[in-house]
N, C-alpha and C positions, 0 to 999 in steps of 0.2 A: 492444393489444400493439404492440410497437417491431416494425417490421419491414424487411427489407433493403432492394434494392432496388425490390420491389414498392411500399413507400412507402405507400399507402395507409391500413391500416389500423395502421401505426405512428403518423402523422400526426394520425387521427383519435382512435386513444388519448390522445394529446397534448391534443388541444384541451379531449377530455372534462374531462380531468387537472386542465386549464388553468383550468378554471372552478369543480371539485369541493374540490380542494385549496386550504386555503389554512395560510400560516409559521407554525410549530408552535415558533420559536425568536425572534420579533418580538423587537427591542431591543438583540440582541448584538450584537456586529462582525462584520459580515459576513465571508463569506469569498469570497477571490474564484477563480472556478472558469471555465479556457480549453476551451472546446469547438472543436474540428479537425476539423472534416466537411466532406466535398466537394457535400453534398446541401446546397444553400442551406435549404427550406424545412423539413428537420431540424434544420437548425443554427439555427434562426430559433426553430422549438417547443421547444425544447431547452433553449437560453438563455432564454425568456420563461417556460418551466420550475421553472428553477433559481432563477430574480428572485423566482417567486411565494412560494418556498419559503426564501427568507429568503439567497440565494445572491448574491454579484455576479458577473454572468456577461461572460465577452469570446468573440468567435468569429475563427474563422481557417477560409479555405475550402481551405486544405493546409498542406505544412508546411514553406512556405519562408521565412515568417518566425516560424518559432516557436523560434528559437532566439535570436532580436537579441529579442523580446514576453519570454521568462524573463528575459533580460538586462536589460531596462528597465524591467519592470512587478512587483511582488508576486502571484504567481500560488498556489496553497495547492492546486492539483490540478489536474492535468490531462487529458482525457477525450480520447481519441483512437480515431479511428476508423481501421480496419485497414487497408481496401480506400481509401487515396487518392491521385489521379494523381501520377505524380513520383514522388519516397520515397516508400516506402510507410511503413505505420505500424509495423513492427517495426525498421525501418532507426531511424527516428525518435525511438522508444521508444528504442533503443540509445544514440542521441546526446544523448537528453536523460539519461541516467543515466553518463553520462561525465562532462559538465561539470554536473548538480545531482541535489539529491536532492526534489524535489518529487515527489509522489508522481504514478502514474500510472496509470488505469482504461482500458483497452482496449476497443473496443466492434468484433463483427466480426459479419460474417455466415457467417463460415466458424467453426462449432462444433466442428470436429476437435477431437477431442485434443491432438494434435501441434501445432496452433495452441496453444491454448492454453496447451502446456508449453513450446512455444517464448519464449511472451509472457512466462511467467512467467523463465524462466533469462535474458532479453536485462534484466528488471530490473523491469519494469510488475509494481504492487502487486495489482492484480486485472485480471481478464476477464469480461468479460459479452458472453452472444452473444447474437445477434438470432434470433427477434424475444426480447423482454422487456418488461415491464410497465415503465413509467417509474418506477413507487414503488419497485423493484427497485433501477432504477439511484441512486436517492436514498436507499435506503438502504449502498448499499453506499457510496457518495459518504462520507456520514456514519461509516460505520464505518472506514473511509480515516483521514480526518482526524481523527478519537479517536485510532486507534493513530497515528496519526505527531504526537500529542502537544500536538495544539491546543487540551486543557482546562487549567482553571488550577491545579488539582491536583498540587502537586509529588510527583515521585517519592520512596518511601519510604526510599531508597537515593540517595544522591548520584553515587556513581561502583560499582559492582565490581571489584575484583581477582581474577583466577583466571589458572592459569598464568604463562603471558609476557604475559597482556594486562590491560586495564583498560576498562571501558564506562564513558564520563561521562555520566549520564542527563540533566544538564542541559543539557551541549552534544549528547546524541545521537551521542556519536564515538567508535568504539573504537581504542585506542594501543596500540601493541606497546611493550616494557619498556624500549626507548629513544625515545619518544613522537614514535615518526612514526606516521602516520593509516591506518588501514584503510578506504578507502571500505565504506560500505554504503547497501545501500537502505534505504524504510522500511521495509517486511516483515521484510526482515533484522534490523534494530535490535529490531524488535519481538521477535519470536522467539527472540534470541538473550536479550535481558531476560528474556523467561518464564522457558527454560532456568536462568539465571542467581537466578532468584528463588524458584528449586525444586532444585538442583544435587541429584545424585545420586538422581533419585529418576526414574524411568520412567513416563513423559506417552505417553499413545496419541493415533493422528492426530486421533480424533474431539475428545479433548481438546485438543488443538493449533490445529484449526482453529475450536472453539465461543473460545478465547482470542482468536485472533490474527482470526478474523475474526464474532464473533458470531453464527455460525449453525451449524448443526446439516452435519456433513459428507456431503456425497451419496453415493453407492454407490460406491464406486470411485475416488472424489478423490483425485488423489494430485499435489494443488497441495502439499501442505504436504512431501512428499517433494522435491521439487522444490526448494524454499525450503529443506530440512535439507541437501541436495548443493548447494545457493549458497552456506548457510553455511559446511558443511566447508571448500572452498575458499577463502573470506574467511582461514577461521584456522590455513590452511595442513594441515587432517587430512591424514595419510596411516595405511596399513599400523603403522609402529611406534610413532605417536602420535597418537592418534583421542580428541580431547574430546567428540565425537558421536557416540554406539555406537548399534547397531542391536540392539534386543529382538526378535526375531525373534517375530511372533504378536502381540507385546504394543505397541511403536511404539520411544521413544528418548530417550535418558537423556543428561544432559551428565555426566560421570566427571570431575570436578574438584573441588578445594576453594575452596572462593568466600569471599571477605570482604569482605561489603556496607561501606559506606563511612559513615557517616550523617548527613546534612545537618547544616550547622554549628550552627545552630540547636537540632538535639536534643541536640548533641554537649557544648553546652552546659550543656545542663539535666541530662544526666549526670551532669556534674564537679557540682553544687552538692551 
């Protein structure tokens, strides 16, 4: 298991890992995945990790150059550890979802709650607390970069229309009906797509989060509550106009009418 500062037998899960496992994705493009730990010889297992398993890894032992590294390197995820000297990691987190939207995995030794919903509202796509199995964090790694759109599978849906807005799935960007830009993260983008490709129809969290993050919800999870009050926000809900309603018992509906767009392509094959 990963473990905090004790180090020990996170290290040596590592190493076992290091040898047992091997790329289960040989041949593709790589992706390339920033690790930000202040523990050298975690960030060293970590990265030789992620190489093994078909990843290109870069490391940083804080986070004061990790904003000029997004700026001059293609980066496809970033793994950030909570507890590091200087900013810390939720400052961090912050500043990277200001100026991009890469996505980003949290790694803490503080399990709280309140950590963790803080991670999630500053913008970070998931959280994982210590200790953790490494195959844990490679899986979730993977599940990351599925939703934020790295297969080659085009969307079924070119762009949606509902209300004042419009999601372009190909560029990932949603516009309000004089096509200026709605920042969003990827969680957001994703979630909001589900909604969008279900409209009017009442989605519980379990179902929510087996979508947006491929796993089964744990007791009490209320990541994906969290992620539904980012999006309210993004789409301006209030009191007298709420496209995200609350099923009270049951989870959360998007109340709108949608009109999927459909790649030029099919659009096509229509008209013959």
């Amino acid at each position: 298991m990963f473990g905090a500062a004790e180090g020990g037998n996170y290290c040596l899960q590592l190493l076992e890992d290091r040898f047992a496992t091997v790329g289960e994705h040989g041949g593709s493009m790589q992706k390339h995945i920033l690790v930000v730990d202040d523990d050298p010889e975690i960030r060293t297992l970590l990265a030789e990790y992620l190489e093994r398993n078909d990843f290109r890894a870069s490391m940083l032992p804080d986070g004061r150059e990790l904003m000029r590294t997004l700026e001059e390197k293609t980066v496809d995820l970033v793994v950030l550890d909570l507890m590091l000297p200087g900013v810390d990691g939720l400052t961090l987190c912050r500043e990277v979802r200001l100026k991009s939207r890469v996505p980003v995995l949290i790694l803490s030794a503080r399990g709280e709650d309140v950590d963790r919903i803080v991670g999630l509202e500053l913008g970070a796509d998931d959280y994982l607390a210590k200790p953790f199995h490494p195959r844990e964090l490679l899986a979730r790694i993977r599940a990351i970069l599925s939703r934020a759109g790295t297969g080659e599978t085009p969307p079924a849906a070119e762009e949606y229309r509902f209300d004042k807005f419009r999601l372009n799935m190909l560029q990932r960007v949603l516009y309000r009906d004089d096509d200026s830009e709605i920042p969003l993260t990827g969680s957001e983008f994703e979630l909001l797509a589900i909604f969008l490709a279900r409209p009017n129809r009442v989605l519980s969290r379990d179902t929510l989060v087996e979508l947006t993050q491929g796993r089964e919800a744990p007791a009490y999870d209320r990541s994906i509550d969290v992620r539904v009050s980012r999006l309210r926000q993004a789409l301006g809900d209030n009191r007298e106009n709420k496209l995200l309603k609350t099923v009270y018992g049951e989870g959360y509906v998007l109340s709108a009418k949608v009109e999927p767009q459909a790649r030029a392509s099919e659009a096509a094959v229509r008209r013959r």
